[in-house]
VOMI-159869 format. One record per residue (C-alpha): x, y, z; residue number from 1. Coordinates in Angstrom, 2 decimals, m for minus. Layout:
BEGIN
@east->X north->Y up->Z num->NUM
...
END
This chain:
BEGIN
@east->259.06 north->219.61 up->m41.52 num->1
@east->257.09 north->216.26 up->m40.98 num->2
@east->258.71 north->214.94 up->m38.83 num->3
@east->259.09 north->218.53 up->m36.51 num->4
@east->255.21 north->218.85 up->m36.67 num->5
@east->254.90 north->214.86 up->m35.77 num->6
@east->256.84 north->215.16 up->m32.29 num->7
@east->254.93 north->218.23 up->m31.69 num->8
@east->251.84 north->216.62 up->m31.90 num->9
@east->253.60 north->213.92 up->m29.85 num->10
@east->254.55 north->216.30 up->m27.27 num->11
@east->251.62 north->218.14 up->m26.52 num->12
@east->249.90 north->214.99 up->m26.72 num->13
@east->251.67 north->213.60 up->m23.48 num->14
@east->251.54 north->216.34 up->m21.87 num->15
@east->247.56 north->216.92 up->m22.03 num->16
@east->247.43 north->213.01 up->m20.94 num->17
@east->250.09 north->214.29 up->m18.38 num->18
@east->247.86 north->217.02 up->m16.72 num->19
@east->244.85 north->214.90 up->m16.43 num->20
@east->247.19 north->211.40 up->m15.59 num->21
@east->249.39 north->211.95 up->m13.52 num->22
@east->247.89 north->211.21 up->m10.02 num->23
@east->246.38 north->208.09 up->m11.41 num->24
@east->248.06 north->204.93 up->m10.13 num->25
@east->250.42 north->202.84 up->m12.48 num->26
@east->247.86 north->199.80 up->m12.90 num->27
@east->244.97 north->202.06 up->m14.39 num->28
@east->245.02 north->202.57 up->m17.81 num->29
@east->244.99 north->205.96 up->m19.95 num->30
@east->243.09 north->203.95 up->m22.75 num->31
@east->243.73 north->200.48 up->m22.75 num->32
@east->241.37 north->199.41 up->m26.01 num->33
@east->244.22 north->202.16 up->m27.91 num->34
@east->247.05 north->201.02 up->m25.84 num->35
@east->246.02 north->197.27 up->m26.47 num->36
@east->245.87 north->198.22 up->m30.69 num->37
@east->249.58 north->199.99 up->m30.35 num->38
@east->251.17 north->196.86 up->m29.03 num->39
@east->249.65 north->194.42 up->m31.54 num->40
@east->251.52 north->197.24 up->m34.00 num->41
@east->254.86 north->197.39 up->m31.93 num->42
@east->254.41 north->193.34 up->m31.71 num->43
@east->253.69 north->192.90 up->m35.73 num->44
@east->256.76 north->195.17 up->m35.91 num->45
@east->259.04 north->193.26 up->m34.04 num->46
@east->258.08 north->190.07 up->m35.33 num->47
@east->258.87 north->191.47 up->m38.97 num->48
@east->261.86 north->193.65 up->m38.25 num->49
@east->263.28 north->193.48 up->m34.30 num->50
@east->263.27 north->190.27 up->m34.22 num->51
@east->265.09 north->189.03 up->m37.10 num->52
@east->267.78 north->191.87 up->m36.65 num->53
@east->268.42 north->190.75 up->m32.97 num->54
@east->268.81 north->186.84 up->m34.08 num->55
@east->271.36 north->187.52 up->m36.57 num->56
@east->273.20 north->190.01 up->m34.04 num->57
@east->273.08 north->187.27 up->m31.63 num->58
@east->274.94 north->184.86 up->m34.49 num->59
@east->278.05 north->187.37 up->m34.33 num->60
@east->281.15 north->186.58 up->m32.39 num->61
@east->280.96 north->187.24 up->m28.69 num->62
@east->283.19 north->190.28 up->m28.63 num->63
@east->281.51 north->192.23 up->m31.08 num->64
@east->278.14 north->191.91 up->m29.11 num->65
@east->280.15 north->192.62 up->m26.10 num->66
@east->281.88 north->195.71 up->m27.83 num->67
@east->278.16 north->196.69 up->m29.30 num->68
@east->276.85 north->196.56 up->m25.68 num->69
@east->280.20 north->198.43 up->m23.87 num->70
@east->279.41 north->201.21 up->m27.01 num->71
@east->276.07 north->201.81 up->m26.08 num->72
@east->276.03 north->201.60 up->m22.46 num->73
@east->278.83 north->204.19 up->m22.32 num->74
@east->276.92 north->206.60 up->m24.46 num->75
@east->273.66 north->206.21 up->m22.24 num->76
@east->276.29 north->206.98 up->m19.10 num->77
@east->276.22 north->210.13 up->m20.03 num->78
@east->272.50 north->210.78 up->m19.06 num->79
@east->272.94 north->209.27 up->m15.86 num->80
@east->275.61 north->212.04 up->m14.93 num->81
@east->272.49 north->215.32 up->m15.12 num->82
@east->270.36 north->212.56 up->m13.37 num->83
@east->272.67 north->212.08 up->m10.82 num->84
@east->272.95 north->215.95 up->m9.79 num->85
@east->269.24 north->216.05 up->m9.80 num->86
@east->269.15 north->213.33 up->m7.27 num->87
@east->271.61 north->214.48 up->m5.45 num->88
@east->273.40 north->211.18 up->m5.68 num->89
@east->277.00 north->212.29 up->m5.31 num->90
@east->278.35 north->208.87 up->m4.87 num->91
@east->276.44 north->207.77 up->m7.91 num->92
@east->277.87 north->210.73 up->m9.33 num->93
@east->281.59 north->209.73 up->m8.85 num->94
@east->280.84 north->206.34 up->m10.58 num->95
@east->279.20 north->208.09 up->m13.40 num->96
@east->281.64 north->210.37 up->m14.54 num->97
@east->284.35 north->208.36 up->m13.96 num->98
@east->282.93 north->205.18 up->m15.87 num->99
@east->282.38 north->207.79 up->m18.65 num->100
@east->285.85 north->209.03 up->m18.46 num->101
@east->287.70 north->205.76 up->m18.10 num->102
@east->285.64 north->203.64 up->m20.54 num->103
@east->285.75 north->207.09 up->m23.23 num->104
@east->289.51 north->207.48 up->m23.43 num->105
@east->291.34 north->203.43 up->m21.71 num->106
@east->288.33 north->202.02 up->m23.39 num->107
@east->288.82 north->203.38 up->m26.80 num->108
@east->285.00 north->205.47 up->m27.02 num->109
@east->283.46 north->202.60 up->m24.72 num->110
@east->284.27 north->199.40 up->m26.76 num->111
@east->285.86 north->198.07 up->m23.82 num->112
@east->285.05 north->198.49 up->m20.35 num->113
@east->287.95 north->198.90 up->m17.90 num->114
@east->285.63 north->201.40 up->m15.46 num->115
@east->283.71 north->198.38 up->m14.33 num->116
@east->287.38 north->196.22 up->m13.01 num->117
@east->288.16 north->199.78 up->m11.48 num->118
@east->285.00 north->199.21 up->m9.76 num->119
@east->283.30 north->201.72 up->m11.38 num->120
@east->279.18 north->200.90 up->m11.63 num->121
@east->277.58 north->203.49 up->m13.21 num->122
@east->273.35 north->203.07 up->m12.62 num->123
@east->271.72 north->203.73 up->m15.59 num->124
@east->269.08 north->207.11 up->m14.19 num->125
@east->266.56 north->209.32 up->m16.65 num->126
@east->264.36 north->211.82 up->m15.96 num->127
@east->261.78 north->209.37 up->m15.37 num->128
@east->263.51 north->207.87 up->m12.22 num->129
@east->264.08 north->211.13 up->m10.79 num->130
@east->260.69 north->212.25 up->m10.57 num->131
@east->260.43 north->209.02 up->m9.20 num->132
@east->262.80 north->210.18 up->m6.33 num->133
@east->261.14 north->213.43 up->m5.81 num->134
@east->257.49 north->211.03 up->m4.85 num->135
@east->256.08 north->212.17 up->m8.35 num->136
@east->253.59 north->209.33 up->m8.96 num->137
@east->253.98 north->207.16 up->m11.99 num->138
@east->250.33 north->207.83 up->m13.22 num->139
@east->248.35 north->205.43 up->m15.29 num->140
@east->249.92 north->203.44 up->m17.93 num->141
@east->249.86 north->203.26 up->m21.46 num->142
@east->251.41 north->201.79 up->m24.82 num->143
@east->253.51 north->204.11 up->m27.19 num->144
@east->254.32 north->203.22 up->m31.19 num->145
@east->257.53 north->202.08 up->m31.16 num->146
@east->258.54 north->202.99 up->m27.88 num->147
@east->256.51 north->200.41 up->m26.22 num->148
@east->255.31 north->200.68 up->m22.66 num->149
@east->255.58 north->203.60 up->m20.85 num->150
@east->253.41 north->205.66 up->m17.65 num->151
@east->252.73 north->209.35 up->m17.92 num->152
@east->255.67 north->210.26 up->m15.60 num->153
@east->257.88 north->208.06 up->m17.66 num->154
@east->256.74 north->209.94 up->m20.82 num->155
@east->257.41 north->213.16 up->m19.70 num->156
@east->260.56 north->211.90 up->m18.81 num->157
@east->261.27 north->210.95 up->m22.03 num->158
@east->260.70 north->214.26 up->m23.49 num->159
@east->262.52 north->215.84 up->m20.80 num->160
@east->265.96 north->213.50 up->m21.00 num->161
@east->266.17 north->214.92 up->m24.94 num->162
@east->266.88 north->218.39 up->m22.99 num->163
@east->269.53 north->217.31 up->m20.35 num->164
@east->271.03 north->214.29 up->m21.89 num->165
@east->274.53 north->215.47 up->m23.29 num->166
@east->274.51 north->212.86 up->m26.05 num->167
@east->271.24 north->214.58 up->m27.15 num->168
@east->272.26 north->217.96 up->m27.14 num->169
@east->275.21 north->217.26 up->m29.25 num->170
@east->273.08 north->215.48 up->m31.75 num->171
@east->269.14 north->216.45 up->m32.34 num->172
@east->269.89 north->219.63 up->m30.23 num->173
@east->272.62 north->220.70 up->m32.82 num->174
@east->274.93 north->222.29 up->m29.93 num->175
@east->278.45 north->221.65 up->m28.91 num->176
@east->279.81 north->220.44 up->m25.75 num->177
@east->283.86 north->220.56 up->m24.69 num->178
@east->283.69 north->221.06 up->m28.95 num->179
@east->282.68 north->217.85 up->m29.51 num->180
@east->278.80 north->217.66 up->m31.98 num->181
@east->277.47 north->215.25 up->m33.70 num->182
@east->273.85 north->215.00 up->m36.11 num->183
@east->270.46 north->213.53 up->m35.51 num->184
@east->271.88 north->210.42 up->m37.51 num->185
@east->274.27 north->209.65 up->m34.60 num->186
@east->272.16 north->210.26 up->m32.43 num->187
@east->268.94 north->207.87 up->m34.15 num->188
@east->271.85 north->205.17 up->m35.02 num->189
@east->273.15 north->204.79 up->m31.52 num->190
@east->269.46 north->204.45 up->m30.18 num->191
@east->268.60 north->201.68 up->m32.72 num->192
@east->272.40 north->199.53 up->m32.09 num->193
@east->270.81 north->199.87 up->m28.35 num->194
@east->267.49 north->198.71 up->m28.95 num->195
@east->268.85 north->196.12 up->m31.30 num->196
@east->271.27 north->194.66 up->m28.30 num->197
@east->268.61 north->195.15 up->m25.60 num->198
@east->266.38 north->192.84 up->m28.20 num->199
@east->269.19 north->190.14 up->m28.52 num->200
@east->270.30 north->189.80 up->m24.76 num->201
@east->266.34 north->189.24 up->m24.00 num->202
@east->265.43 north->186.95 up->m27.19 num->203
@east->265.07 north->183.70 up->m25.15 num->204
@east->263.19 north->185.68 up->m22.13 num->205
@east->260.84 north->187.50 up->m24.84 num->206
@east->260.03 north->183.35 up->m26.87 num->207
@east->259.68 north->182.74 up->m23.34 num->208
@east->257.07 north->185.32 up->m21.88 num->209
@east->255.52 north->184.94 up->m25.67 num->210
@east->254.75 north->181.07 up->m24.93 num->211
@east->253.94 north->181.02 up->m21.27 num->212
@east->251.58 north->184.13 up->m20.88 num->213
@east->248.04 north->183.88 up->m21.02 num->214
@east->247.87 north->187.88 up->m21.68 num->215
@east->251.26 north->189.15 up->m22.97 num->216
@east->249.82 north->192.37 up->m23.19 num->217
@east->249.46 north->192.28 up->m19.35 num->218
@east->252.69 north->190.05 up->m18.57 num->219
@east->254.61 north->192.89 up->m20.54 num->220
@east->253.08 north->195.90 up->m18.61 num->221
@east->253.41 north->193.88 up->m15.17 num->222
@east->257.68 north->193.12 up->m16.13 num->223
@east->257.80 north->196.74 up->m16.94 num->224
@east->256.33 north->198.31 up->m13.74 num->225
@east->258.12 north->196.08 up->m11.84 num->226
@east->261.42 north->197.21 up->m13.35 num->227
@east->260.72 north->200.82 up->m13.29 num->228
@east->259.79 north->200.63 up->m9.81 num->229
@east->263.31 north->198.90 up->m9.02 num->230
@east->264.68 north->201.49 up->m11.19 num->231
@east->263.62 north->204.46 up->m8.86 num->232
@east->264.33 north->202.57 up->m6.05 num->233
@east->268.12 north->201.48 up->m7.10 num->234
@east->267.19 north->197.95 up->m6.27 num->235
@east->267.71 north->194.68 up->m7.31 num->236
@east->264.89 north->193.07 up->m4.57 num->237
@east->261.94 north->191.06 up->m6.36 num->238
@east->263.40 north->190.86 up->m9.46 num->239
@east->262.17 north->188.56 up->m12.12 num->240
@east->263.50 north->186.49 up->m14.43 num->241
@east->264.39 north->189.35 up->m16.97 num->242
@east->267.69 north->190.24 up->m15.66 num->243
@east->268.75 north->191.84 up->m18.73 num->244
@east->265.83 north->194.28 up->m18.26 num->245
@east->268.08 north->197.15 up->m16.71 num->246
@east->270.80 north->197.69 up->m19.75 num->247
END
């Protein structure tokens, strides 16, 4: 019951930021001072919990992170496919269900990935990078517990890739798909293996940022509108150093 009336509040918070936010530009801030507090929290979090967790992954034997990393990325595939209709992408399309379908059944559930010699490259796509398609702006940007950096149109993405994301609906959604459900644990588990990965492959680029910014809270927001904006924009132009970034 908690935790259903804390994502409300959640919810209808984003979207009241959303109706006022949303034509603001990416480099203005919703409330920085707040946003500025959050990631001292996320940071103090990650220093006690993330971090630790990702340096011991990183001590495992290669294919076990590379079988963690096939696992999750497979999974996530499967939000890309929606994206890709909403795009209109067809080509994208093609390359997203067949990853799926290859890497699912060949690649025993995803642990291995024969889609990608078969020259299947499925882009990872979300809600957020469709609106991004359609010329929604990103509106201003702001710092989430947790979640970490987001902008209004990516939070409202967020929300809405819960809805259309077929690993979601079989899990927190509580339906069936082709018979195949799952719980909220699945669901929560898979996201945290991800986050847990995404942590390890960027460990040295995180020490890294950590020792050579003068304002991480700004060298973190600049990195993460950067990649977004590749995101929409399929590219791989003007990337930075962080070229784990897109998993």
């Amino acid at each position: 019951m908690i935790l259903k009336n804390l994502k409300l509040i959640v919810t209808s918070f984003i979207l009241l930021v959303g109706l006022f936010s949303l034509q603001a530009k990416a480099t203005s801030e919703c409330f920085e001072n707040t946003s500025r507090a959050i990631f001292k929290f996320n940071m103090a979090l990650d220093d006690a919990i993330l971090e630790p967790i990702a340096k011991g992954f990183n001590k495992l034997p290669e294919p076990i992170k590379v079988s963690t990393n096939n696992f999750t990325s497979n999974i996530g595939t499967l939000l890309s496919i929606p994206n890709n209709i909403l795009q209109g992408n067809i080509n994208q399309l093609g390359h997203s269900m067949g990853s799926f379908i290859v890497n699912t059944s060949v690649g025993v559930l995803g642990i291995f990935n024969p889609a990608e010699k078969l020259g299947l490259n499925s882009h990872k796509e979300d809600v957020g990078q469709t609106l991004g398609t359609y010329g929604i702006g990103t509106g201003c940007y702001f710092v989430l517990p947790i979640l970490g950096p987001t902008t209004v149109r990516d939070s409202i993405g967020l929300l809405a890739d819960s809805f259309i994301d077929p690993f979601a609906i079989m899990t927190i959604r509580e339906h069936e798909i082709l018979s195949t459900s799952g719980n909220a644990l699945d669901y929560y588990s898979v996201k945290g293996a991800t986050a847990i990965n995404f942590r390890a492959e960027n460990d040295l680029n995180f020490t890294s940022l950590e020792k050579n910014s003068i304002d991480l809270y700004s060298s973190i927001k600049s990195v993460y509108l950067q990649k977004r904006k590749n995101e929409v924009k399929n590219s791989s132009e003007d990337q930075d150093d962080w070229g784990n970034l897109d998993k």
